[in-house]
C-alpha positions as CSV (number, residue, x, y, z in Angstrom):
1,X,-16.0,-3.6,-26.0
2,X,-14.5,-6.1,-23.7
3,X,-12.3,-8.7,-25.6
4,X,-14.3,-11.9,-27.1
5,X,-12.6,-15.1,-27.3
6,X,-15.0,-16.2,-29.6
7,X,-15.4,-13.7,-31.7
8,X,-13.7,-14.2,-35.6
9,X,-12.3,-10.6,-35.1
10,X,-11.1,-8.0,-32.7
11,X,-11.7,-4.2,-33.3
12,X,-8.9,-2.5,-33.4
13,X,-7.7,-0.5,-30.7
14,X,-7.7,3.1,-31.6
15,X,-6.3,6.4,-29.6
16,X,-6.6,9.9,-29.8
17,X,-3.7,12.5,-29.0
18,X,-5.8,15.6,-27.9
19,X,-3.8,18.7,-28.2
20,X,-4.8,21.7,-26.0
21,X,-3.2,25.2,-25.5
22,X,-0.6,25.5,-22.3
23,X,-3.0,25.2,-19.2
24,X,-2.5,27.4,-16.4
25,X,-3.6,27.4,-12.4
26,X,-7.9,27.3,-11.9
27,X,-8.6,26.6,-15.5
28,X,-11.2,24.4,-16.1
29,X,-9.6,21.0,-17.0
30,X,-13.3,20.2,-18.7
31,X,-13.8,23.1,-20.5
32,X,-10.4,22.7,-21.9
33,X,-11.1,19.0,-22.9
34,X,-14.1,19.7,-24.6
35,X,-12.1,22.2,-26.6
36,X,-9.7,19.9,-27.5
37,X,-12.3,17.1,-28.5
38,X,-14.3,19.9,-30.4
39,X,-11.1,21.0,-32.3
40,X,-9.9,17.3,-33.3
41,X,-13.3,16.8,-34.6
42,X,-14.2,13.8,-32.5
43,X,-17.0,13.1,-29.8
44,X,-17.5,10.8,-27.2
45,X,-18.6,7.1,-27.7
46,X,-19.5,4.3,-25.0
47,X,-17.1,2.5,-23.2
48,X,-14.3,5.1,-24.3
49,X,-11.6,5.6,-21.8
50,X,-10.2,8.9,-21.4
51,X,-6.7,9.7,-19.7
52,X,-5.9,12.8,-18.3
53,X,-1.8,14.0,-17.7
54,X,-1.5,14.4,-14.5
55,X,0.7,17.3,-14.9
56,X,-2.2,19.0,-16.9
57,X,-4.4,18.2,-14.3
58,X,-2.3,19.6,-11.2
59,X,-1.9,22.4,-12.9
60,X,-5.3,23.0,-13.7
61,X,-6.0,22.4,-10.0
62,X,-3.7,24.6,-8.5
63,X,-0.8,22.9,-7.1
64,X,1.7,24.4,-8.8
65,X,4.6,25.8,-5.6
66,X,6.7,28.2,-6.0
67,X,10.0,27.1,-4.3
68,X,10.3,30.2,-2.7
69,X,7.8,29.8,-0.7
70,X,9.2,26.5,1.0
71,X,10.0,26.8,4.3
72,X,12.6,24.0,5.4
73,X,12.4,21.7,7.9
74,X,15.6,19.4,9.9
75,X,15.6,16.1,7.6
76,X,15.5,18.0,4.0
77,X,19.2,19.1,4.0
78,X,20.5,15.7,4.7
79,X,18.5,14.2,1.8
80,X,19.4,17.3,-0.2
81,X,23.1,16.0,0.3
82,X,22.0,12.5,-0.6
83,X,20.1,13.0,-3.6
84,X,21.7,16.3,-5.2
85,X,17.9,17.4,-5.2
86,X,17.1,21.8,-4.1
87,X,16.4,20.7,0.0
88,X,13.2,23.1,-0.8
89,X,12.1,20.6,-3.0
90,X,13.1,17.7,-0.3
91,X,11.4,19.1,1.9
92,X,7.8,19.0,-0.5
93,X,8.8,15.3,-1.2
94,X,8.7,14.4,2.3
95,X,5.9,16.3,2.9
96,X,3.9,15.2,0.6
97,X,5.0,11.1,1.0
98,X,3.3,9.0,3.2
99,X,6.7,6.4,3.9
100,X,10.6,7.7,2.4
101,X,12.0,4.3,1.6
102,X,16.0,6.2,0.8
103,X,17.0,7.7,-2.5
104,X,20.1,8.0,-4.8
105,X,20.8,10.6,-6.5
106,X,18.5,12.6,-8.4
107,X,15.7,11.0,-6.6
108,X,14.0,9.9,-3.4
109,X,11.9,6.7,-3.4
110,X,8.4,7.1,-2.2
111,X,4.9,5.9,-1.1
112,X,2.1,8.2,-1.5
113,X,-1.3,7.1,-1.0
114,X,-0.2,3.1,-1.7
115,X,1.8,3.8,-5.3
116,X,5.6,3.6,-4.6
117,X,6.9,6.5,-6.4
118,X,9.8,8.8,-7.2
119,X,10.1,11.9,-5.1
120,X,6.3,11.8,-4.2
121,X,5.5,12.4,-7.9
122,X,6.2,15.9,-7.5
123,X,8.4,17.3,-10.8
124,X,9.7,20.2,-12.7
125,X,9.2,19.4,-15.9
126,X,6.5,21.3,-17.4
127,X,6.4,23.8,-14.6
128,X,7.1,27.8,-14.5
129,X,10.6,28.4,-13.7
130,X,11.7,27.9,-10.2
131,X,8.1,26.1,-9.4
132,X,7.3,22.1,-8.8
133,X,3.9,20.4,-9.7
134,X,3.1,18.3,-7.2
135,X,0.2,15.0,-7.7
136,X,-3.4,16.4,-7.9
137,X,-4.6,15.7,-4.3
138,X,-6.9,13.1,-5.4
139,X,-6.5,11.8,-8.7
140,X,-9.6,9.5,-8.8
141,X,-12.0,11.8,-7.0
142,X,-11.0,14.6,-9.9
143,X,-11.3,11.4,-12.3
144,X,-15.2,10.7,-11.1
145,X,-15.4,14.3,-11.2
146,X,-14.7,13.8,-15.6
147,X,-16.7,10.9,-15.7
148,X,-20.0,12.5,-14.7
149,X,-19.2,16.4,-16.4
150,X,-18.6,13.8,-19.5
151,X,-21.9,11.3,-18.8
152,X,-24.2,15.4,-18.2
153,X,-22.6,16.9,-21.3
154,X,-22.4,14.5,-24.1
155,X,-24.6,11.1,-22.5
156,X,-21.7,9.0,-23.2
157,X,-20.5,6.5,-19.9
158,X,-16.7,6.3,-20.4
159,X,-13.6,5.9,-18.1
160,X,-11.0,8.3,-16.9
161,X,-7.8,7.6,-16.2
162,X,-5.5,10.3,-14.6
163,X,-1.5,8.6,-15.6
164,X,1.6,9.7,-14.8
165,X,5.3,8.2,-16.3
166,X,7.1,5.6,-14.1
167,X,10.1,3.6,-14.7
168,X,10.7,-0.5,-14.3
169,X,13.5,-2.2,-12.3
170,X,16.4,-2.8,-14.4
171,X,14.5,-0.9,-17.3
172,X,15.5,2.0,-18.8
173,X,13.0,4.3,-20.0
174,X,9.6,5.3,-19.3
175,X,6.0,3.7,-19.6
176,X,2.9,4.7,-18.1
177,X,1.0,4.4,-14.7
178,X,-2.6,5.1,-13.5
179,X,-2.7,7.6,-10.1
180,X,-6.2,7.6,-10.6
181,X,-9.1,6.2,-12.1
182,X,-13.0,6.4,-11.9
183,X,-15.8,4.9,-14.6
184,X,-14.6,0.9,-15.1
185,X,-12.7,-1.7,-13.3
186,X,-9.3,-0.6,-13.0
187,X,-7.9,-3.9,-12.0
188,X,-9.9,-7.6,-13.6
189,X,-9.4,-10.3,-11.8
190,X,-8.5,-13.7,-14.0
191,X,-8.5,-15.8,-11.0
192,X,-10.2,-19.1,-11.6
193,X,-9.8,-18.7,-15.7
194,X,-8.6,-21.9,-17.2
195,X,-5.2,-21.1,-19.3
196,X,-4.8,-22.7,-23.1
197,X,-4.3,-25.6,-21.8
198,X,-7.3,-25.8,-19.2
199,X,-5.2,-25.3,-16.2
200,X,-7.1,-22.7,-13.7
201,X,-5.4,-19.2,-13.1
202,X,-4.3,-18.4,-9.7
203,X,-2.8,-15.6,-9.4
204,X,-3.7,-13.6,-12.4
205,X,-5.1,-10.3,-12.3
206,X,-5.1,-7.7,-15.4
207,X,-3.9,-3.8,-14.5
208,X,-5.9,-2.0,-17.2
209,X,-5.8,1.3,-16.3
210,X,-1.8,0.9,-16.4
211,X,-2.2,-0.8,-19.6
212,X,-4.3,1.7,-21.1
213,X,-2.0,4.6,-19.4
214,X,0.7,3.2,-20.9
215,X,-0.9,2.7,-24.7
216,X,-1.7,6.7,-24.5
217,X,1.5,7.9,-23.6
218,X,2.8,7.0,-27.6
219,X,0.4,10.6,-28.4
220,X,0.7,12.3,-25.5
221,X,4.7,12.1,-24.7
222,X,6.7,13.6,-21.8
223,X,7.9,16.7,-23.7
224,X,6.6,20.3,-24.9
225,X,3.9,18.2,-27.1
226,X,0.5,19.8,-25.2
227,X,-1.3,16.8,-25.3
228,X,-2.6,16.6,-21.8
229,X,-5.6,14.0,-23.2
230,X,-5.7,11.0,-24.9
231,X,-9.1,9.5,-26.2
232,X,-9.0,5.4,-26.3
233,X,-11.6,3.5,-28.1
234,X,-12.3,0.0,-28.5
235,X,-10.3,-1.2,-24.9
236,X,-11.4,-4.4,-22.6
237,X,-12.0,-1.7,-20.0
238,X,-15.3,-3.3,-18.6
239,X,-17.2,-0.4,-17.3
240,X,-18.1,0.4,-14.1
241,X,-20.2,3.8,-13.2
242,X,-19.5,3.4,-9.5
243,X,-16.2,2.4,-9.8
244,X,-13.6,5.0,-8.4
245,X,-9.4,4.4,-7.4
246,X,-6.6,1.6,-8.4
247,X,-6.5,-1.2,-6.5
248,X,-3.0,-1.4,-4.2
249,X,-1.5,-4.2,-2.4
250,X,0.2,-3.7,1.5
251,X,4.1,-3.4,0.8
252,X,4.9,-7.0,3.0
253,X,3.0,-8.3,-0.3
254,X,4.8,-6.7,-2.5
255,X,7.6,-8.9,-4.7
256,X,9.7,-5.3,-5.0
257,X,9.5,-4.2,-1.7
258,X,8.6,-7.2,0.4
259,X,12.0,-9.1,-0.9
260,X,13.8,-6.1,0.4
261,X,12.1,-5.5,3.7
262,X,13.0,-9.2,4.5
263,X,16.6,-9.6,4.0
C-alpha cells in the first residue's frame, strides 16, 4: 500500500528471491514464473510488484546472438581498437543503440530507446559461450504482457518491472535500473508537496521502478544465483492497470549529459 504519513506504522517492505532452473531461447518466461512462485510456496497479492531480470527475459525471448553470425560493418573496428571490446560485438552495440556518445575501454556509452546505457545493454554474462544477450526488444510491452497473464491466472493486479544493473558516476559498484515497466506509476510526481517545513516541492519526482529495481537486486544478484524474479510486497508503487514504460527526459535536460553537451 502506498506510504501513509499518518499512519502510526509502516508495513514492512518484504521481497522474494524466486529461484528458477537455467532458462533457455522460446521458453515461456510465465510458465516458468509460476513455477518458481509455485515452488517457493507463495502467491500473488494486490499491489505486489514483480521484477523480471532482463537477462532471463531476453533469453526467454530469443535474442540470444551467436557472434558468429555477426557480420561487420566500417565503424566497429575503430571502436573495437578503442574499447578492447570483439568488433563483432561493436558492431551489435551500434546497431542496436540509437546515439554512441564514445567509450573507454571495456565499454561504449549508449542511448537506446531514451536510457543512456553501456554498450546498448547488450552482455556476456550469463550467455552460452561465444554468444551476447542483447535488451528484450521491448521491455515494457513484454512487462504489460506479465501483468495481464498474472491479473487472467491468479486475479491479482500487480506491477512488473523488467531491471537491469547500472552503475553511478564516480560510484563503484552496481545498483539497479528499470528498462521496463507496465501495471503502476513508474515515476510519482512530488511537485507542489510541502517539505517538513511547509516549503512547496519543485522539482521533486520519485523513480519507483528504479527504486524497487534496485531493492530486488539484494536476492536476485548478478552471478550464477538463478533468480531471474523477485516478488516485492508492501511498496508505495501506486497502481496503475493502464500504465505501461519509464518516463525519460530529452538529453539537453539532462544534468549528466546536458553539462557535457554544453562545454
Amino acid at each position: 500500500m502506498p506510504f501513509d504519513a499518518s499512519s502510526s506504522s509502516i508495513s514492512p517492505l518484504m521481497i522474494f528471491g524466486l529461484k528458477s532452473a537455467l532458462i533457455h531461447p522460446h521458453d515461456d518466461i510465465f510458465n516458468i514464473l509460476c513455477d518458481s512462485l509455485n515452488t517457493a510456496g507463495l502467491n500473488f497479492e494486490d499491489g505486489d510488484v514483480l521484477v523480471v531480470a532482463e537477462s532471463a527475459l531476453a533469453t526467454a525471448e530469443n535474442r540470444v546472438v551467436s557472434l558468429d553470425s555477426v557480420r561487420l560493418g566500417a565503424v566497429a573496428e575503430k571502436y573495437a581498437g578503442l574499447t578492447g571490446l570483439d568488433a563483432r560485438e561493436i558492431e551489435l552495440i551500434l546497431q542496436e543503440s540509437d546515439v554512441v556518445y564514445g567509450g573507454v575501454h571495456g565499454v561504449l556509452l549508449t542511448l537506446r530507446d531514451g536510457l543512456l546505457c553501456p554498450n546498448a545493454g547488450i552482455d556476456n554474462s550469463n550467455a552460452p559461450d561465444g554468444s551476447v544477450i542483447l535488451y528484450p526488444e521491448d521491455p515494457s510491452k513484454s512487462a504489460q504482457q506479465i501483468v495481464k497473464s498474472i491479473f487472467q491466472k491468479f486475479g491479482k493486479q500487480v506491477g512488473v518491472i523488467v531491471a537491469d544493473s547500472r552503475t553511478q558516476p564516480l560510484r563503484l559498484g552496481c545498483t539497479g535500473v528499470a528498462i521496463g515497466a507496465a501495471g503502476f506509476d513508474a515515476v510519482t510526481d512530488k511537485r507542489g508537496e510541502k517539505d517538513l517545513f511547509g516549503k512547496p516541492l519543485h522539482i521533486t519526482r520519485i523513480a519507483v521502478a528504479d527504486i524497487l529495481a534496485s531493492a530486488a537486486e539484494a536476492v536476485m544478484g548478478e552471478c550464477g544465483e538463478c533468480v531471474p524474479f523477485a516478488l516485492v510486497r508492501n511498496s508505495f508503487a501506486v497502481m496503475n492497470p493502464e500504465a505501461i514504460g519509464v518516463e525519460t527526459i530529452p538529453a539537453d535536460d539532462c544534468m549528466y549529459l546536458g553539462i557535457l553537451k554544453n562545454k
